[in-house]
C-alpha positions, 0 to 999 in steps of 0.5 A: 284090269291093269286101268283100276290096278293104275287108278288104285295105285295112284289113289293110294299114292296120291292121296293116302291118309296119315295120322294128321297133325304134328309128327309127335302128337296132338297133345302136348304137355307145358311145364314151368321149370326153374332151379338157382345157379351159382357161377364163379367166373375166374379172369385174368383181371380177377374173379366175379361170381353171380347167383341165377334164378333161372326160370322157362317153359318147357313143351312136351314131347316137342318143341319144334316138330313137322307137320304130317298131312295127306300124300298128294304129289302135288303138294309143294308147299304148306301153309298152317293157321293156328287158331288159339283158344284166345282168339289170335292166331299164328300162321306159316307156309313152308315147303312140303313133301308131298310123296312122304306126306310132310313139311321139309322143315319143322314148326316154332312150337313154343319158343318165343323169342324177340325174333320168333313167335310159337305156333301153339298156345295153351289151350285149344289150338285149331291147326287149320291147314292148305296143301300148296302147288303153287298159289293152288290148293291142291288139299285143305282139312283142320285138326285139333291140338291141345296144350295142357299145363304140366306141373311146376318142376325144380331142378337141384341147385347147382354151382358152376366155374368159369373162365368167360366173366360174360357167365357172371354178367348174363344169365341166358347161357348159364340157364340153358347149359343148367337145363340141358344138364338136368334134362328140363329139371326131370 
C-alpha cells in the first residue's frame, strides 16, 4: 500500500500535466498603433520643437511571457523551436523549473530590436519544445500558438514640453512615453 502511495505521488509530482504553452495564452492578438505628438523642448541655449508620427505594434495579452510545460523534477533547462507559418524559425533555451512546471524567465514574444528577434510571428506558430538535464532530454511535446492581426487603433493627439532637447531630436522616447500614457491607444 505505502509502495503505490509513493509511485502516485511521484507520478503525480514528477510529471503532472499543466495547460502547456506560454503562461497567458495560446492565442495572442497583433495590433498596429500609432497617434501624432508635438514636443517643445526648452534649454538653456533656446527652445526646439518636433512633430512625431509615432507608429508600433502591440502583442496581446503579452509581450514577454514564460513557458509553462510538464512537472518533471529532472528538467533543468528548456529549449523552444518556434516553427512560423513562413517557414522560418526561432529558437531558444533557458532555465527551468521543473518542480513548478516553468521556464525561470520569460520568452522575447514580439519585440524585435537591432539586438533581439521575437519568438512569434503572425500566423501559426509550431512551439516545438524539449525538457533538459543537461544535453538529456528528459521531456518533449508541440503546441500550436496562434498570432491574429487586431484592428488598427489611434491614439488622441497629444503635446509634450520638455526640458531634454534629445526629445526634440529622437522620437523612440517620446513615442514610448505616448504609448505608456494612453495604454497602446486603448
Amino acid at each position: 500500500m505505502i509502495g503505490i502511495l509513493a509511485l502516485l505521488l511521484g507520478l503525480n509530482f514528477g510529471h503532472a500535466q499543466n495547460r502547456i504553452g506560454f503562461s497567458s495564452s495560446s492565442e495572442f492578438t497583433a495590433s498596429q498603433i500609432e497617434g501624432e505628438v508635438t514636443v517643445t523642448c526648452t534649454t538653456y541655449n533656446g527652445v526646439g520643437h518636433a512633430a512625431y508620427l509615432c507608429r508600433s505594434f502591440v502583442l496581446e495579452p503579452a509581450v514577454y511571457d514564460y513557458f509553462v510545460g510538464p512537472r518533471d523534477a529532472r528538467a533543468k533547462r528548456i529549449s523552444l523551436n518556434v516553427q512560423h507559418q513562413d517557414g522560418s524559425n526561432r529558437e531558444k533555451t533557458v532555465d527551468y523549473d521543473g518542480l513548478a512546471g516553468k521556464s525561470r524567465e520569460s520568452y522575447n514574444l514580439w519585440i524585435s530590436t537591432l539586438f533581439q528577434r521575437p519568438m512569434l510571428e503572425m500566423g501559426m506558430n509550431t512551439v516545438n519544445y524539449s525538457l533538459l538535464d543537461g544535453k538529456t532530454e528528459v521531456a518533449r511535446g508541440t503546441v500550436g500558438v496562434k498570432v491574429n492581426a487586431g484592428a488598427r487603433r489611434t491614439c488622441p493627439a497629444a503635446a509634450y514640453n520638455s526640458v531634454d532637447l534629445n526629445d526634440c531630436n529622437s522620437q523612440y522616447s517620446i513615442c514610448q512615453r505616448y504609448f505608456e500614457e494612453f495604454r497602446n491607444c486603448r
